[in-house]
VOTIMI-577962 format. One line per field, with one value per residue: residue number from 1; residue in one letter; y, x, z of N, C-alpha, C, O in turn. Coordinates in steps of 0.02 Angstrom, whole numbers, plus 32768, in hexadecimal, padded with zeros to 4 digits. Layout:
N
resi	c(NUM; ...)
resn	c(A; ...)
n.y	c(Y; ...)
n.x	c(X; ...)
n.z	c(Z; ...)
ca.y	c(Y; ...)
ca.x	c(X; ...)
ca.z	c(Z; ...)
c.y	c(Y; ...)
c.x	c(X; ...)
c.z	c(Z; ...)
o.y	c(Y; ...)
o.x	c(X; ...)
o.z	c(Z; ...)
//
This chain:
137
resi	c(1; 2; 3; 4; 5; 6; 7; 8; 9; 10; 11; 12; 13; 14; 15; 16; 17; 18; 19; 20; 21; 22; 23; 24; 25; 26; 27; 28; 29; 30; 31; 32; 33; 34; 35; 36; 37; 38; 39; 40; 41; 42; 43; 44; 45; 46; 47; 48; 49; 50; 51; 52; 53; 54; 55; 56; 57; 58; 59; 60; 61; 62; 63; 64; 65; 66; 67; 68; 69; 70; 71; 72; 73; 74; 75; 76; 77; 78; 79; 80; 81; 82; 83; 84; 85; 86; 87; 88; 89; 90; 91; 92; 93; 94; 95; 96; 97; 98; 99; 100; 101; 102; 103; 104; 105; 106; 107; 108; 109; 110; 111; 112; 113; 114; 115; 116; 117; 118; 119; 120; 121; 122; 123; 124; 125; 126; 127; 128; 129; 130; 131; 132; 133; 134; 135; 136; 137)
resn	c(X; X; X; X; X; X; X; X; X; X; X; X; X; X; X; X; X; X; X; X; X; X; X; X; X; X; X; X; X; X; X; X; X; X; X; X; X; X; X; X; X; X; X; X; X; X; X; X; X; X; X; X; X; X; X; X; X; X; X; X; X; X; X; X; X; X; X; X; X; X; X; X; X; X; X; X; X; X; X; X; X; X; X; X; X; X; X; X; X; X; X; X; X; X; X; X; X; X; X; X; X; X; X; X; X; X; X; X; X; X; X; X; X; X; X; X; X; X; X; X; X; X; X; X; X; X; X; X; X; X; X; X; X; X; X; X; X)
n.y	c(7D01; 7CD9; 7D0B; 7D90; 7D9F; 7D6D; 7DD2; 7E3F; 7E1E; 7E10; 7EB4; 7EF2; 7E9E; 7ED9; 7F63; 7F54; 7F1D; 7F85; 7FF3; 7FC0; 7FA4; 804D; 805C; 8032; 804E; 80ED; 8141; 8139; 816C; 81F3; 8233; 8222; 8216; 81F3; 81AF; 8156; 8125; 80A9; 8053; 7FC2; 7F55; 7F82; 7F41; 7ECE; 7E85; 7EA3; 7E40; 7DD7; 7DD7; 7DD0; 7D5F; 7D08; 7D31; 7CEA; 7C5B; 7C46; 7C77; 7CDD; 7D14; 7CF6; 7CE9; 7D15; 7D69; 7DF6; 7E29; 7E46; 7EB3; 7F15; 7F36; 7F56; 7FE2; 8019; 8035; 80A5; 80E1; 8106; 8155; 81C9; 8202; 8218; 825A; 82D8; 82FA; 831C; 8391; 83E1; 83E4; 8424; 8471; 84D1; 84EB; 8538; 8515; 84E0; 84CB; 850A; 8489; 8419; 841F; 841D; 83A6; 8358; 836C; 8336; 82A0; 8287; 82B2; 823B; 81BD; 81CD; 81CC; 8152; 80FC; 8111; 80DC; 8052; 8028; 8012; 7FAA; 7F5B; 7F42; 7F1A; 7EA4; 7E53; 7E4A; 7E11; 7D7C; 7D5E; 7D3F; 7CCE; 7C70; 7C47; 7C21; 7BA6; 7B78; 7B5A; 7AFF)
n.x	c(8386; 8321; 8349; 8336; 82B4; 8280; 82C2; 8268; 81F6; 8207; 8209; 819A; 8142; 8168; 8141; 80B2; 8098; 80C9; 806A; 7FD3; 7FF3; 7FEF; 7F7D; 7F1E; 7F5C; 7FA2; 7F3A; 7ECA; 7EE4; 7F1A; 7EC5; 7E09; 7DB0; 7DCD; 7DE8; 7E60; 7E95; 7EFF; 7F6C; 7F60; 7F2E; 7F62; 7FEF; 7FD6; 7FB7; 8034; 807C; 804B; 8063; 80D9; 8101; 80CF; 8135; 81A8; 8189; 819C; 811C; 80D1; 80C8; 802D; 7F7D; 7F33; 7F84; 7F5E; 7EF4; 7F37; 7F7E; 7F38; 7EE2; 7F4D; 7F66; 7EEC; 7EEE; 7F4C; 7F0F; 7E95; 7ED9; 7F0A; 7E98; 7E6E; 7ECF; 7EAD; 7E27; 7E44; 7E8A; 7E3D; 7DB4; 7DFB; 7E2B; 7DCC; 7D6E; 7DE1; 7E53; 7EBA; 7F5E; 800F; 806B; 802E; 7FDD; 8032; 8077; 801B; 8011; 8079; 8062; 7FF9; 8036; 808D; 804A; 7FF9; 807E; 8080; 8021; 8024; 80C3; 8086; 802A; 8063; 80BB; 8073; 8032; 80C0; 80AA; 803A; 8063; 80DA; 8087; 8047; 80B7; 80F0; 8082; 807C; 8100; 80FB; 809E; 80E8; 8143)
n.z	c(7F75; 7FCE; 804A; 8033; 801F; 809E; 80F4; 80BB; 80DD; 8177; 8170; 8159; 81B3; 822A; 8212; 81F8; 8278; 82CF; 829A; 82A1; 8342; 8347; 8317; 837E; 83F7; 83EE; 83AF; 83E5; 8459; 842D; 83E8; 83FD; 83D0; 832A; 82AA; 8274; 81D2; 81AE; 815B; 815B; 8111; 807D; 80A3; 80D4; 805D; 801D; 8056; 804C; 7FAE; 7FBC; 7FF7; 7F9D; 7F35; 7F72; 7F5D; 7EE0; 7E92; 7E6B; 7DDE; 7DBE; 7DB0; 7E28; 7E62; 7E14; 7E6F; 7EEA; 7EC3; 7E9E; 7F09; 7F64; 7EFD; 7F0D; 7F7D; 7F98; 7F5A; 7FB4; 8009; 7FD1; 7FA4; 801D; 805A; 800C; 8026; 80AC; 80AA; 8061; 80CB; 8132; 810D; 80E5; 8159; 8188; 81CE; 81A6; 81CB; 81A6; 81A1; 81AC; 8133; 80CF; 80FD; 80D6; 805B; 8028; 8047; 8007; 7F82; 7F7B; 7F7C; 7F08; 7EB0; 7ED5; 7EC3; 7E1E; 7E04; 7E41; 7DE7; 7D4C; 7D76; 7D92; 7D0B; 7CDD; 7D2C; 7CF6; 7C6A; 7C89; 7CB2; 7C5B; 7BFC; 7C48; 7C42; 7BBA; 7B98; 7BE5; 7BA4; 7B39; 7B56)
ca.y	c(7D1B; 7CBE; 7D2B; 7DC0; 7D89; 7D6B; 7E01; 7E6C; 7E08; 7E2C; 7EED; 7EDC; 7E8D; 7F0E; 7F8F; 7F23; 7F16; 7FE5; 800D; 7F8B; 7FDA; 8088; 8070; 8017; 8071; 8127; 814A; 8155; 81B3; 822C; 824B; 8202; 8217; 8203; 8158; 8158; 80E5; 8083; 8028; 7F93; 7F43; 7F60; 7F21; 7E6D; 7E81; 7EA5; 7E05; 7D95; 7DC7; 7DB2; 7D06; 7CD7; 7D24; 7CBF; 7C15; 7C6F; 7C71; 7D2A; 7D17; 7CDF; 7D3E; 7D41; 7DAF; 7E3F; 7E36; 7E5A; 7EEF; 7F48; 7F3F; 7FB0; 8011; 8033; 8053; 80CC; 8128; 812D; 8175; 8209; 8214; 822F; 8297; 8306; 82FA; 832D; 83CF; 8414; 83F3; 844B; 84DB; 84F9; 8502; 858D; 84F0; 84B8; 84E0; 84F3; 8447; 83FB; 8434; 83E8; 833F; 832B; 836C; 82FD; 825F; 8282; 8290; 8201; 819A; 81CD; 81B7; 8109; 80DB; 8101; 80B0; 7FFE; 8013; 8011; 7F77; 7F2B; 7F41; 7EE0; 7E65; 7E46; 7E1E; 7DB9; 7D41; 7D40; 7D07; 7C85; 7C41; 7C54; 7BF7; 7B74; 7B58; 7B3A; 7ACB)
ca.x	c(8343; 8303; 834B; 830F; 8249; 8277; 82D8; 8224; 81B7; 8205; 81FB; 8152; 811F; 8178; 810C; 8082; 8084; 80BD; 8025; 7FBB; 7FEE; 7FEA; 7F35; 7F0E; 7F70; 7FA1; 7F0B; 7E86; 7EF7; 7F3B; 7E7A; 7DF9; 7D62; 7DCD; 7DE8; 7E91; 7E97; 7F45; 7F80; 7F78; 7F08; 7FA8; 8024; 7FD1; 7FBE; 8060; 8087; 802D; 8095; 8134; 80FA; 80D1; 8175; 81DE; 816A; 81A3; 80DD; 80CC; 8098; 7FE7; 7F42; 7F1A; 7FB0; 7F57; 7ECC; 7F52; 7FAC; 7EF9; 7EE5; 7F8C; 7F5D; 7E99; 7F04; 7F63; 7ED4; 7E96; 7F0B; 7F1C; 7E51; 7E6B; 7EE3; 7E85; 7DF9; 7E51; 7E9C; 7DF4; 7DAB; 7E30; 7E20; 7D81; 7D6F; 7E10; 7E7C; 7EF1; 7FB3; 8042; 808A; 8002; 7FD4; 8081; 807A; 7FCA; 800A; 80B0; 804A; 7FCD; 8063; 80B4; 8018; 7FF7; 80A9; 80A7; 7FFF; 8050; 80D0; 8063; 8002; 809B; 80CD; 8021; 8036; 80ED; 80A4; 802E; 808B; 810B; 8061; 8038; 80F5; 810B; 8067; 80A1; 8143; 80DD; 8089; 8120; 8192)
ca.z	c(7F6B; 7FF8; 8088; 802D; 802F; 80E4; 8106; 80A9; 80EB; 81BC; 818B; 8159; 81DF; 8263; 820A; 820E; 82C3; 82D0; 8278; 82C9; 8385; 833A; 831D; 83B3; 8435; 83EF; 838F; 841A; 8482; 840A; 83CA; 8413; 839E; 8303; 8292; 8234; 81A7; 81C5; 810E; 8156; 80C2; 805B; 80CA; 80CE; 8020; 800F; 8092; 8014; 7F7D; 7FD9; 7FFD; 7F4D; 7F21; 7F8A; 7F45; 7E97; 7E85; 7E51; 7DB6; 7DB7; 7DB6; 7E5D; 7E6A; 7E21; 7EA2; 7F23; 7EBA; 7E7E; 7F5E; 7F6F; 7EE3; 7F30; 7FD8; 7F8C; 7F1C; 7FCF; 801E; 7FA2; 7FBE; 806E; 806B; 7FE2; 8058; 80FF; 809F; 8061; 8104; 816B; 80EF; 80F2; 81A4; 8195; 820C; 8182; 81D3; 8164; 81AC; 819A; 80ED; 80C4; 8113; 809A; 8017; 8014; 804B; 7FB4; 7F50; 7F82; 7F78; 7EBE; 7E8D; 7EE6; 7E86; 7DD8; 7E09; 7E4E; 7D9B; 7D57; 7D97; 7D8B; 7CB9; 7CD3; 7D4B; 7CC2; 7C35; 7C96; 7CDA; 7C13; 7BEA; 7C61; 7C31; 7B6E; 7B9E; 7C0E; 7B67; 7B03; 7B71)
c.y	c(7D0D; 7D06; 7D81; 7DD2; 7D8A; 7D94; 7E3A; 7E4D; 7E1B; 7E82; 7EFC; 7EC5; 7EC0; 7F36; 7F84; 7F2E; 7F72; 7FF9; 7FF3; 7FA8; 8009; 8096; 8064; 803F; 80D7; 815A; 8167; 8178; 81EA; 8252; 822B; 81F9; 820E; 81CA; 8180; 8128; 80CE; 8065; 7FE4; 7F55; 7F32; 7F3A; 7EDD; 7E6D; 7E64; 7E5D; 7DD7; 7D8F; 7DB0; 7D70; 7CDF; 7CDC; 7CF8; 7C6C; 7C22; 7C69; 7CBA; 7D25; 7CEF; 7D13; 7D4A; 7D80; 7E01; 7E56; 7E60; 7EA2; 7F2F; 7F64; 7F79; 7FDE; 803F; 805A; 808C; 810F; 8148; 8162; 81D0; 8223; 823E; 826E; 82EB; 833E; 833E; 837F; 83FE; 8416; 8423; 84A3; 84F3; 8500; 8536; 8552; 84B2; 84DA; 84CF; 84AA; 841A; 83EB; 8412; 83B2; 8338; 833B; 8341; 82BC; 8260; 828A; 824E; 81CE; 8193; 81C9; 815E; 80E8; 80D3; 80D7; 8053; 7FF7; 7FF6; 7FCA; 7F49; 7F17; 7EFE; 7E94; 7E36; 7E2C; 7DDD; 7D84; 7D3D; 7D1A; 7CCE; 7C5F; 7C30; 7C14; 7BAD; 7B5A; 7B1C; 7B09; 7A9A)
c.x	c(8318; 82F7; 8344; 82C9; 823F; 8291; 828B; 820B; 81C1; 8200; 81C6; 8122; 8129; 8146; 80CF; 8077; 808E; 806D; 7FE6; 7FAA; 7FD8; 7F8C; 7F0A; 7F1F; 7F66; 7F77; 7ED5; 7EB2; 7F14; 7EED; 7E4B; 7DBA; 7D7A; 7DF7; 7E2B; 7E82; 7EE4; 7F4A; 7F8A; 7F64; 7F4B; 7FD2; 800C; 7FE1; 7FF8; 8094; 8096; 8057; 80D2; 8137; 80F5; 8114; 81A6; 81C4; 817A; 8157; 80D5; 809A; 8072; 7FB2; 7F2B; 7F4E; 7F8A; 7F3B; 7EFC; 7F6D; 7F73; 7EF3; 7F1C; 7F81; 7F1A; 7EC5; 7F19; 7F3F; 7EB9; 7E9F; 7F06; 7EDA; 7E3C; 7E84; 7EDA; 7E46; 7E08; 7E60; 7E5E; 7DDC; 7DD1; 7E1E; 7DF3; 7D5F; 7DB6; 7E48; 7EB5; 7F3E; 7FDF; 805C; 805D; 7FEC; 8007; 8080; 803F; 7FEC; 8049; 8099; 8016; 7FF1; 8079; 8084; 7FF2; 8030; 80A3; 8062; 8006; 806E; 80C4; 8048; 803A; 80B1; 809B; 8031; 8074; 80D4; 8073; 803D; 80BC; 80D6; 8067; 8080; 8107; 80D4; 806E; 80C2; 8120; 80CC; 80AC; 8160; 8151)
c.z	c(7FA8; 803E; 807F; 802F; 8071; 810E; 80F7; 80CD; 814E; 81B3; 8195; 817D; 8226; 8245; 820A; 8257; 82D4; 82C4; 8299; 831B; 837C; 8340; 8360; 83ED; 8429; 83DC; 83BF; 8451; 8477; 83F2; 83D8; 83DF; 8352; 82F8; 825B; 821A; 818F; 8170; 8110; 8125; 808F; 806E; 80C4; 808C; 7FFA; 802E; 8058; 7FE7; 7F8A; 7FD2; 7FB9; 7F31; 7F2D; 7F7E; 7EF8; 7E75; 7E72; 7E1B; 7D9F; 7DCE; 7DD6; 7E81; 7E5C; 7E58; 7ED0; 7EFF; 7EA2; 7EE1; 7F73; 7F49; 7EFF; 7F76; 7FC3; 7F64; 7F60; 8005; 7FFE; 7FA7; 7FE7; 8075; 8045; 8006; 808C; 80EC; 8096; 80A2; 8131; 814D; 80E6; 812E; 81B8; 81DB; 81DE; 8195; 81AE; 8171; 8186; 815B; 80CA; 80C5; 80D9; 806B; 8003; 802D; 8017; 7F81; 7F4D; 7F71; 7F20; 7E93; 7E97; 7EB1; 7E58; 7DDA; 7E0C; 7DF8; 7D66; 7D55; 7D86; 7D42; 7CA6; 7CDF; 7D07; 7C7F; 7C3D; 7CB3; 7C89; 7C0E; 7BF6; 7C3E; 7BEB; 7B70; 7BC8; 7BDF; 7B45; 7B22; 7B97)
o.y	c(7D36; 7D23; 7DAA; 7E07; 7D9D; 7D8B; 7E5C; 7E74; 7E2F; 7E9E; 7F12; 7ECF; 7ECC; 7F2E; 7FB2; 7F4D; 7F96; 800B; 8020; 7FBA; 8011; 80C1; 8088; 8051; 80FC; 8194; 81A0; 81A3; 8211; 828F; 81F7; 81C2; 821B; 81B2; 81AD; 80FB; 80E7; 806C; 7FC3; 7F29; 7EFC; 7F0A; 7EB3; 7E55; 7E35; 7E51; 7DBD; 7D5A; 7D88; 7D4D; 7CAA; 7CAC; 7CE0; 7C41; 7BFE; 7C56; 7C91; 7D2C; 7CC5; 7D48; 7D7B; 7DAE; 7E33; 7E87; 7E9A; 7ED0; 7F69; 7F9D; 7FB2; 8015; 807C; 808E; 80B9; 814A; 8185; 818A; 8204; 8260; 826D; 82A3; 8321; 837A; 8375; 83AB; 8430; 844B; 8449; 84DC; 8530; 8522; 8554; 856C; 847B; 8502; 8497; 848B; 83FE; 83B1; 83E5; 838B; 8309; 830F; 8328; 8294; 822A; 8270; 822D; 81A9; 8160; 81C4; 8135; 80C2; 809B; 80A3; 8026; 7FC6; 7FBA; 7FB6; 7F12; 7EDB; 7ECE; 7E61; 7E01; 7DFC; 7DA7; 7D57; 7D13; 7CDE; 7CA4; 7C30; 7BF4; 7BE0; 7B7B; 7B1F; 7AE1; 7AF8; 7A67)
o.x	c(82EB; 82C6; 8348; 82AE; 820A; 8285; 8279; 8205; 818F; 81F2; 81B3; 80E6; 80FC; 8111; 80AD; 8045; 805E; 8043; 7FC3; 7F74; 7FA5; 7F6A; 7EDB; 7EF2; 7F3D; 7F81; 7EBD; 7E97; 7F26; 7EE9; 7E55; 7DA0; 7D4E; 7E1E; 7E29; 7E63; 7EFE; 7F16; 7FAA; 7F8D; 7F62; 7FDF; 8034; 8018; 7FFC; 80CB; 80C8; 8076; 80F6; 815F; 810E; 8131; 81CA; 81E9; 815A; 8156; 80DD; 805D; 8082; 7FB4; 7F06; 7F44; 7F90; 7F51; 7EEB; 7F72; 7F83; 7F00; 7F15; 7F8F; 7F19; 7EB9; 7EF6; 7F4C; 7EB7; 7E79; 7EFE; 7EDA; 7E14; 7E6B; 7EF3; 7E3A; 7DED; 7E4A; 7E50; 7DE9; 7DB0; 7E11; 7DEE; 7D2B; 7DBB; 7E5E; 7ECB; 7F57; 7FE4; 8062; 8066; 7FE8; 7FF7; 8087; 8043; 7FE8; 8049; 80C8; 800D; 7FDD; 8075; 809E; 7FD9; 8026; 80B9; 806E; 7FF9; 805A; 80E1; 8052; 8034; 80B7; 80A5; 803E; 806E; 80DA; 8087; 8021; 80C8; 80F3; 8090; 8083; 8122; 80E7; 805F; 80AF; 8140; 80DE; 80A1; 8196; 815F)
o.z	c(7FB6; 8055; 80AD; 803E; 8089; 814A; 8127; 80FC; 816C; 81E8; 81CC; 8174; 824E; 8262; 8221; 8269; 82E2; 82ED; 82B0; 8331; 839D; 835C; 8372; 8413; 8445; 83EC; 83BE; 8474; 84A3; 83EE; 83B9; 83D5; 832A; 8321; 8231; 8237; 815D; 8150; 80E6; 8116; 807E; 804A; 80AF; 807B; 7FD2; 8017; 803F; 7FE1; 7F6B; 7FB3; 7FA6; 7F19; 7F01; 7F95; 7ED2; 7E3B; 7E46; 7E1E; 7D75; 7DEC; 7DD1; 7EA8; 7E7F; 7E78; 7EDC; 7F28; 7E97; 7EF4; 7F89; 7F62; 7F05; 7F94; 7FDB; 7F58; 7F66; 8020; 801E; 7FAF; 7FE7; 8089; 8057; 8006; 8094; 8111; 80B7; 80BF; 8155; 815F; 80DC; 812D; 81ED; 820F; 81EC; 816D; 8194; 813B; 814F; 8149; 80A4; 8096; 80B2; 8040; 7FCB; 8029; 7FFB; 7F4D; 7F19; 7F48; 7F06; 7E57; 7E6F; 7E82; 7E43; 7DC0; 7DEE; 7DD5; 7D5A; 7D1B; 7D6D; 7D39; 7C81; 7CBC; 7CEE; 7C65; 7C20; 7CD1; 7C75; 7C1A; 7BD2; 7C1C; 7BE5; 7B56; 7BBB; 7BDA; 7B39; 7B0B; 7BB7)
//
């Protein structure tokens, strides 16, 4: 279990730092007047839980804090890219590619939020259980 927390936790951090440069370096010279919003919010997020996982600390309730954070990232995500489509198309400068990439990153972004909720509901019950069982032993 160990060298799987520490196997997630080095990809996480390569994208971390990707993302990180990306904004820093390719960002102002790919567009100069124009602010991406990188995910890196989740990615710590996602840092943090790793870390509790591998302390088998998970379930406790500052856990949700961190999984409501990926879920907000991801609502806005799907926001954005809601956003970017109307804009484009109502200025008549939405390209089929383009139109594409949003509309499969606003999918992906509302499947992955179900999904986190999802998850959130489990994480939930298993913090109640342990503390249940914490009770009774």
């Amino acid at each position: 279990r160990r060298a799987t927390v520490i196997g997630a936790k080095a990809i996480v951090g390569v994208i971390l730092a990707v993302a990180v440069a990306g904004q820093a370096l390719v960002i102002p010279w790919v567009a100069q007047e124009t602010v991406a919003v990188y995910p890196e919010v989740a990615l710590v997020c996602l840092w943090r839980l790793l870390s509790l996982a591998g302390r088998s600390k998970v379930f406790q309730p500052g856990s949700f804090r961190l999984v409501d954070a990926i879920i907000g990232c991801c609502l806005a995500l799907l926001a954005l890219c809601a956003g970017a489509a109307v804009v484009l198309n109502l200025n008549h400068a939405l390209n089929p590619g383009v139109g594409i990439a949003l509309m499969a990153a606003g999918i992906a972004a509302a499947g992955l939020s179900l999904l986190l909720a999802v998850m959130r509901g489990l994480l939930k019950q298993a913090t109640q259980l342990e503390a249940d069982w914490a009770e009774v032993v």
